[in-house]
N, C-alpha and C positions, 0 to 999 in steps of 0.2 A: 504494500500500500504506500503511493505516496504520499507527502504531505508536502502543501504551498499553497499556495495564492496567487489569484489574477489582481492586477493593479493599473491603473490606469493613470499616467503622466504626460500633462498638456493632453497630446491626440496621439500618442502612442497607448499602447496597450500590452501590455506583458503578464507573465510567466514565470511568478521567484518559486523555486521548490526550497525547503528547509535544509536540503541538502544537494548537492551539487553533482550529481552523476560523472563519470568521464568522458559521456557525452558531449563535444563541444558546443558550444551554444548555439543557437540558431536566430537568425532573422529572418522576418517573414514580409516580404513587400506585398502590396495589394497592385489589383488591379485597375483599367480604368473605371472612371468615376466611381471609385469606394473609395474609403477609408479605414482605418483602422477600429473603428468601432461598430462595425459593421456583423452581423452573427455570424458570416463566414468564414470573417478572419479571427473573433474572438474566441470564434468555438474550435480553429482552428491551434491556436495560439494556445489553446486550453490542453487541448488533447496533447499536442506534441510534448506540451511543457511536463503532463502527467505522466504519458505513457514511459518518456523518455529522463524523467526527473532533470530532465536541465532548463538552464535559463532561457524563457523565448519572449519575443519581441518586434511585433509588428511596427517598423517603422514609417508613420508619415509623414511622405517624402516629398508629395502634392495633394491637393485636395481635389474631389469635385470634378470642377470641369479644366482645374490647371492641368489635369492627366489627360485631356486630348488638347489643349491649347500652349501649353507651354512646351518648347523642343525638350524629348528624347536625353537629349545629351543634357541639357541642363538638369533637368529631372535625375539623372542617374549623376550627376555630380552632388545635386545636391542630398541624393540617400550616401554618398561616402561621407561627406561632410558629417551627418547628421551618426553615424555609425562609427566615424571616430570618435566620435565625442563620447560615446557610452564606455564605458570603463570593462562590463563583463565581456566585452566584444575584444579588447586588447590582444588578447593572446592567441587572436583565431576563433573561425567561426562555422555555421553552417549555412546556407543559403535556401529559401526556400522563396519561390515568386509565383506569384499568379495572376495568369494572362500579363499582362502587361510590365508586370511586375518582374517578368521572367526576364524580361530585354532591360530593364532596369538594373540588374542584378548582374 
């Protein structure tokens, strides 16, 4: 059984398990016009973060309709930007994207 909790910071949405699996952590980009609090990605973020006892982490990287109006490339710069900044992401990670989120990533 594990134990954690989902949490929700600014418009990301995460993943802490009480204990840290060897699992490396995962980020989970969404698709277009979703966002991370959305029950695909939360339920999704839920499950992996359980199943797998590690840290996971839907990051948004755009909102809305910036996921078909803002370039590609700027989008996917801006989820590195936003992924260095998290500290469990440091040491390596795992990638997980949907639909759009996939060319993001």
């Amino acid at each position: 059984l594990v134990y954690g909790g989902s949490h929700s910071d600014g418009d990301d949405y995460y993943w802490q398990p009480d204990k840290q699996s060897e699992v490396k952590p995962i980020v989970v980009f969404h698709g277009v016009s979703e966002t991370c609090h959305r029950s695909l990605q939360t339920g999704l973020v839920d499950q992996l973060g359980q199943e797998l006892s590690t840290y996971v982490r839907c990051v948004e990287y755009a909102k809305n309709l910036e996921t078909w109006f803002v370039n590609i490339v700027k989008q996917s710069e801006r989820a590195c930007e936003l992924v260095n900044k998290i500290p469990e992401f440091q040491n390596g990670f795992n990638v997980v994207g949907l639909s759009a989120g996939s060319i993001v990533s």
